[in-house]
C-alpha positions in Angstrom: 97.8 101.5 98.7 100.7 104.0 99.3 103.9 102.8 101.7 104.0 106.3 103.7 107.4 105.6 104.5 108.8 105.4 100.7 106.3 107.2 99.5 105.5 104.6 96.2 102.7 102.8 95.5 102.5 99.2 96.4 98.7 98.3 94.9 96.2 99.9 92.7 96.6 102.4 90.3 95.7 106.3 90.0 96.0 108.3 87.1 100.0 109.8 86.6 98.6 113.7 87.4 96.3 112.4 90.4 99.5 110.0 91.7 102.0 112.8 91.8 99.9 114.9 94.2 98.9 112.0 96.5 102.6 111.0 96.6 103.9 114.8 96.7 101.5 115.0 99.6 102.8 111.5 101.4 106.0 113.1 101.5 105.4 116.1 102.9 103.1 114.8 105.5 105.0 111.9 106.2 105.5 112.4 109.7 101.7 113.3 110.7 101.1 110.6 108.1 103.1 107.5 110.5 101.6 109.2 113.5 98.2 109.0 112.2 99.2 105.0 111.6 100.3 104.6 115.2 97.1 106.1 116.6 95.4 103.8 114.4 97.0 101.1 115.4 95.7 101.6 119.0 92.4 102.7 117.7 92.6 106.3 118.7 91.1 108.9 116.8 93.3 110.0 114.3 94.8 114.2 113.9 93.7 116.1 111.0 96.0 116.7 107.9 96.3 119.5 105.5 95.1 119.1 101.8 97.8 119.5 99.4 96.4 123.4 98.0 
């Protein structure tokens, strides 16, 4: 589980290469990210994000 908004890991575990892209990508999709948790929240469909590439 990743906190979106400080971009750390608050439970499990990923492998140190795999955890720097997932959290290199929170950052940089942080606000689509928290928009995606608000529609979620109302249990609207959520928007499509971009793959880190």
């Amino acid at each position: 589980m990743v906190d979106i908004c400080n971009a750390r890991v608050i439970k499990g575990v990923l492998p140190s290469r795999q955890l720097k892209l997932v959290l290199a990508w929170c950052v940089i999709h942080q606000d689509e990210l928290m928009q995606n948790w608000e529609l979620s929240k109302d249990g609207k469909p959520l928007n499509g994000i971009s793959p880190l590439i």
